[in-house]
C-alpha positions as CSV (number, residue, x, y, z in Angstrom):
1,X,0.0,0.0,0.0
2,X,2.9,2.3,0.6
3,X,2.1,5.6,2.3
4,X,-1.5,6.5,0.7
5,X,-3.7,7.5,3.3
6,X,-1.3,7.4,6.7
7,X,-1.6,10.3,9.7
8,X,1.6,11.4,11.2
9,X,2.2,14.1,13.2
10,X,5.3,16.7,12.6
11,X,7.1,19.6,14.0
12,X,7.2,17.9,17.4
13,X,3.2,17.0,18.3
14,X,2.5,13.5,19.2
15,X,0.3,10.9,17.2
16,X,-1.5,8.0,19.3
17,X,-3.5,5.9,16.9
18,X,-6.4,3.8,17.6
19,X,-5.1,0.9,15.9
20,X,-1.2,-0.2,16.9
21,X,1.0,0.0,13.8
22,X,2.6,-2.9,13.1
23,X,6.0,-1.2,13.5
24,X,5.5,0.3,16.6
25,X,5.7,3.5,14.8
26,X,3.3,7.0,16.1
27,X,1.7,6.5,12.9
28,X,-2.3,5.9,12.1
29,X,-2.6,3.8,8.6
30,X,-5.6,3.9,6.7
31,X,-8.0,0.7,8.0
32,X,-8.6,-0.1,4.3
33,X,-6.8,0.4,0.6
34,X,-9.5,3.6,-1.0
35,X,-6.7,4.9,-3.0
36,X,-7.7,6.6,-6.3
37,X,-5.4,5.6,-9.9
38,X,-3.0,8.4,-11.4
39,X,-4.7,11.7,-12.4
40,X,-7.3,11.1,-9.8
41,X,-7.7,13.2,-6.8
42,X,-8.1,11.3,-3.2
43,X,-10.2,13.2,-0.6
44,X,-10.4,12.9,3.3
45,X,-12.4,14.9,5.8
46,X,-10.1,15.4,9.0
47,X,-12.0,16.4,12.1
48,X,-9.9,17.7,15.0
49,X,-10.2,19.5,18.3
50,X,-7.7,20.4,21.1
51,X,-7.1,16.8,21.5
52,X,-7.6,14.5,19.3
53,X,-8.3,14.0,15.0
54,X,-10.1,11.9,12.9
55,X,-10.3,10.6,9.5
């Protein structure tokens, strides 16, 4: 699947996802593959407050 559709934080802010990655890594993969072709654009409606995002 490769990186299509992961949350990460940056710049120093923390990621706890739902679901453990199977790294270990603070990283929140997508639960299924929805990835659009070449030339097609993929959309995702993030919701976030102070504490917490989601997908």
């Amino acid at each position: 699947i490769g990186g299509h559709g992961d949350l990460f934080s940056i710049h120093g802010a923390k990621c706890k996802p739902d679901r453990p990655h199977p790294s270990g890594w603070d990283r929140c993969l997508p639960s299924e593959n929805r990835a659009k072709g070449g030339g097609e654009w993929n959309h995702n409606l993030i919701e976030a407050d102070q504490v917490s995002a989601t997908v």
